[in-house]
MDTraj code that builds the backbone (N, CA, C; nanometers):
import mdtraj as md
import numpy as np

residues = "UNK UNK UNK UNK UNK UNK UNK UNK UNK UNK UNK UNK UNK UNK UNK UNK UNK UNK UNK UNK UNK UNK UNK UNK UNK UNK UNK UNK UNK UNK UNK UNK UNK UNK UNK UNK UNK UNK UNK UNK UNK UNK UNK UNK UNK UNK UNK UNK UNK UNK UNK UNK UNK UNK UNK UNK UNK UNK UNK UNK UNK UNK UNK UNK UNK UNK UNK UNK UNK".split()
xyz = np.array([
    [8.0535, 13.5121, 9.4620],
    [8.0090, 13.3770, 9.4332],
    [8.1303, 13.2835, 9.4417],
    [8.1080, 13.1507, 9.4845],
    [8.1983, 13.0713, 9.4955],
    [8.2713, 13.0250, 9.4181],
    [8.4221, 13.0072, 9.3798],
    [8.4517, 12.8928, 9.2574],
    [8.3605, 12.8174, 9.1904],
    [8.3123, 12.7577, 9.2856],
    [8.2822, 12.6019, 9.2733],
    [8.0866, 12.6205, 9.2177],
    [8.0756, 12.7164, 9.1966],
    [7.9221, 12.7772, 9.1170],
    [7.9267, 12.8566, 8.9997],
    [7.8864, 12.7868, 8.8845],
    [7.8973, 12.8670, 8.7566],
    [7.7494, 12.8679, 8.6989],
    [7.7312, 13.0158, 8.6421],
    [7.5986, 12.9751, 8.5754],
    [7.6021, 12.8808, 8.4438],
    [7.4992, 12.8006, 8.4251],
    [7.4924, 12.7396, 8.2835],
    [7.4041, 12.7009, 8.2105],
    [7.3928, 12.6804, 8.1239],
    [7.2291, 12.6318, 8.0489],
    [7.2373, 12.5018, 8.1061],
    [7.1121, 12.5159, 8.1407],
    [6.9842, 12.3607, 8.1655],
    [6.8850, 12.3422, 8.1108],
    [6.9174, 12.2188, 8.0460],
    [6.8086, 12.1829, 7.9344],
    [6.6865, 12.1522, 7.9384],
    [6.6598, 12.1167, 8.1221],
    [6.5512, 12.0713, 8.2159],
    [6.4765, 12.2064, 8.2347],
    [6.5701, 12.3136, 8.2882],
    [6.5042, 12.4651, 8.3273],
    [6.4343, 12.5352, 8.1970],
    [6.5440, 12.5049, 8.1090],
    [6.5142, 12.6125, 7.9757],
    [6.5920, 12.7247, 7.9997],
    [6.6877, 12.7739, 8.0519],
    [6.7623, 12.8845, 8.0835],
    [6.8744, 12.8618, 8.1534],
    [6.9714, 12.9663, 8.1641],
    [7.0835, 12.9746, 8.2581],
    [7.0378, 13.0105, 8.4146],
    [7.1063, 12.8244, 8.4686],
    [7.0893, 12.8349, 8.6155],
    [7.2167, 12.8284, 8.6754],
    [7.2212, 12.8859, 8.8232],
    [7.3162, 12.8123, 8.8489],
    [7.3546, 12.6596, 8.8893],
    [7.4995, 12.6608, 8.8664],
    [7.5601, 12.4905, 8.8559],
    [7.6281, 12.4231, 9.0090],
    [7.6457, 12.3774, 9.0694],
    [7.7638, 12.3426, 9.1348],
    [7.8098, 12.1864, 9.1066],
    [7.9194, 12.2131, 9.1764],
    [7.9679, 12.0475, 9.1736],
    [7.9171, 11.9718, 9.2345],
    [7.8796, 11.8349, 9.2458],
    [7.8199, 11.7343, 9.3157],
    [7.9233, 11.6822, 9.3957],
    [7.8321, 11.6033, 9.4419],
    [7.9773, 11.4724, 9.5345],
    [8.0213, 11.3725, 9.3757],
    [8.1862, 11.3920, 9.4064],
    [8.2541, 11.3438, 9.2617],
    [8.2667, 11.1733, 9.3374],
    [8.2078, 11.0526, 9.2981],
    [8.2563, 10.9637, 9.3020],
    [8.3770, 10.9264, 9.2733],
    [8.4134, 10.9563, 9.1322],
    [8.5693, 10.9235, 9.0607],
    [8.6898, 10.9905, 9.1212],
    [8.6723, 11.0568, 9.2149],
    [8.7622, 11.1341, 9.3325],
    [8.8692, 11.2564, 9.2076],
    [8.7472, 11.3222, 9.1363],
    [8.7928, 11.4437, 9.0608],
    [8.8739, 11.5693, 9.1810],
    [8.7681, 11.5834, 9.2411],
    [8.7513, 11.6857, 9.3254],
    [8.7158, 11.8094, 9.2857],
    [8.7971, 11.9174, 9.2672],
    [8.7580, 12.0793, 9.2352],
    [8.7228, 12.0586, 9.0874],
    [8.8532, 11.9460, 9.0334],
    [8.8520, 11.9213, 8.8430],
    [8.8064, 11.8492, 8.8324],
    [8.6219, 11.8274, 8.9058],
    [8.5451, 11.6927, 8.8405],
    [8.4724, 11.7718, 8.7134],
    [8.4583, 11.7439, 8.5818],
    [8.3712, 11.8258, 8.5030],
    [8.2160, 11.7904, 8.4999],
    [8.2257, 11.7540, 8.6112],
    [8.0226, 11.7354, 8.6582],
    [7.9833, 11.8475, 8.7045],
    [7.8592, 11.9157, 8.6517],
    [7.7766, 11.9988, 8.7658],
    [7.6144, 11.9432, 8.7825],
    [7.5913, 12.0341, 8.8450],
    [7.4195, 11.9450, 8.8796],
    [7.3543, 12.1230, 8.9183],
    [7.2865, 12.1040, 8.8123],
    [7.1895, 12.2367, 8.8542],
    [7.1138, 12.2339, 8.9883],
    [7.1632, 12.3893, 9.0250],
    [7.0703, 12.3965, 9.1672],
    [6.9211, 12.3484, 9.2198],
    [6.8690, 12.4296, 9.0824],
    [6.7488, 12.4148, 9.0956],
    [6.6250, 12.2864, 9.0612],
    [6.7035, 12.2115, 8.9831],
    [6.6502, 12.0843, 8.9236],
    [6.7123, 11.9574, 8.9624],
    [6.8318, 11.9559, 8.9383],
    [6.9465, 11.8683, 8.9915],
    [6.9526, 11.7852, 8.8271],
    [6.9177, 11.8480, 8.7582],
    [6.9797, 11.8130, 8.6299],
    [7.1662, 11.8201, 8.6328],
    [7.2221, 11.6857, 8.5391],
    [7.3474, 11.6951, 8.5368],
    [7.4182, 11.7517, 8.4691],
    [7.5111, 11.7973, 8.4643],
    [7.5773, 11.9175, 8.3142],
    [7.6739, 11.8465, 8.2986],
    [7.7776, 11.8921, 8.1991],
    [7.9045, 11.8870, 8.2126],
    [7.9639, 11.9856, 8.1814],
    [8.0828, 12.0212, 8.1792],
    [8.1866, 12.0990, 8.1631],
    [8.3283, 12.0124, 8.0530],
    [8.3668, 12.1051, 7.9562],
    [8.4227, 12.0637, 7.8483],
    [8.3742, 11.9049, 7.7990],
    [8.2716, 11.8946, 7.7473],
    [8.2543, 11.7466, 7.7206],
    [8.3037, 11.7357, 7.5897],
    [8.4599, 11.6441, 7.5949],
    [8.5016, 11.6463, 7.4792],
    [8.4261, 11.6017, 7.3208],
    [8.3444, 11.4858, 7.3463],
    [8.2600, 11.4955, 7.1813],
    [8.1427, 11.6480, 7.1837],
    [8.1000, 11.7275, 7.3115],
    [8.0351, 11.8525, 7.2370],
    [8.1613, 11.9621, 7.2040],
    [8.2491, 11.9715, 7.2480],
    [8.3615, 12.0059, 7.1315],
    [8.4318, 11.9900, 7.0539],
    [8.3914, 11.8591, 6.9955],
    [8.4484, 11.8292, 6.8765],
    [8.2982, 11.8536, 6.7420],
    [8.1990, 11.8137, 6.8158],
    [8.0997, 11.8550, 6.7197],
    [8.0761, 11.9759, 6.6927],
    [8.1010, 12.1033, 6.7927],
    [8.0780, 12.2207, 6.7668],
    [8.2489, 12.2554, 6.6363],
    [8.3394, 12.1925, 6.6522],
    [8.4076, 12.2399, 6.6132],
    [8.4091, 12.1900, 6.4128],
    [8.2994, 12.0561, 6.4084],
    [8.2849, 11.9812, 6.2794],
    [8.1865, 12.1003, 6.2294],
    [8.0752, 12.1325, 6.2704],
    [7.9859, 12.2217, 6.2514],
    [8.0218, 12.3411, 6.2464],
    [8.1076, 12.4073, 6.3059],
    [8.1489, 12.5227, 6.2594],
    [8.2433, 12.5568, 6.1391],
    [8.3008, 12.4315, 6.0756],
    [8.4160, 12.4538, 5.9852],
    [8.3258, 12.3485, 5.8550],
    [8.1670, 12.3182, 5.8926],
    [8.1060, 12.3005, 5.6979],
    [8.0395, 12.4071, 5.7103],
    [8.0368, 12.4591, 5.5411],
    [7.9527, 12.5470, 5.5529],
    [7.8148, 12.5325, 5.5670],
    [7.7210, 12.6737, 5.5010],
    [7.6058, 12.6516, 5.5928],
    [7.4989, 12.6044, 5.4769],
    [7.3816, 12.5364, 5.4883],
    [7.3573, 12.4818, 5.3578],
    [7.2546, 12.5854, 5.3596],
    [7.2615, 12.6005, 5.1680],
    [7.1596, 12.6986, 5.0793],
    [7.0087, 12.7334, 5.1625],
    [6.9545, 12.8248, 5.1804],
    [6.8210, 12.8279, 5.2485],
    [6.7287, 12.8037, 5.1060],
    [6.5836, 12.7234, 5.1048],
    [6.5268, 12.7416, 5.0322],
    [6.4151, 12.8468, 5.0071],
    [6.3969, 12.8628, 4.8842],
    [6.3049, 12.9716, 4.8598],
    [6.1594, 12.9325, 4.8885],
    [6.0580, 12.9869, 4.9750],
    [5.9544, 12.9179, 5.0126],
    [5.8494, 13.0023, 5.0036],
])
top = md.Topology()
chain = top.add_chain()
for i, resn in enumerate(residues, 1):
    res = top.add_residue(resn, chain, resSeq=i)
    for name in ("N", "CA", "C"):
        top.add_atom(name, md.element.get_by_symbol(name[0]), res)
traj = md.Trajectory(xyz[None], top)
């Protein structure tokens, strides 16, 4: 498989599709962090810095009490 194709979740598919890069306007090139699912042409990203900063707020509170039901 190519570099430039990674599998990834798509939120459009419901599953891991594969990704590639699009045509990068902003003249990224190989390091544009856009992908566009094959199959849908849904857009992804790659390291999107606020979903790693939220995964990283959420992983360091703890987890709240479950209630008894």
């Amino acid at each position: 498989m190519p570099d430039d194709l990674l599998f990834l979740y798509c939120p459009t598919c419901g599953d891991e599709r594969l990704a590639e890069i699009p045509p990068c306007p902003d003249g990224h090139g190989a390091d544009c962090p856009d992908r566009a699912c094959v199959d849908c042409g849904t857009a992804l990203l790659l390291d999107a810095p606020l979903v790693a900063a939220a995964l990283r707020v959420r992983s360091s509170q703890p987890a709240a009490p479950r209630r008894a039901g």
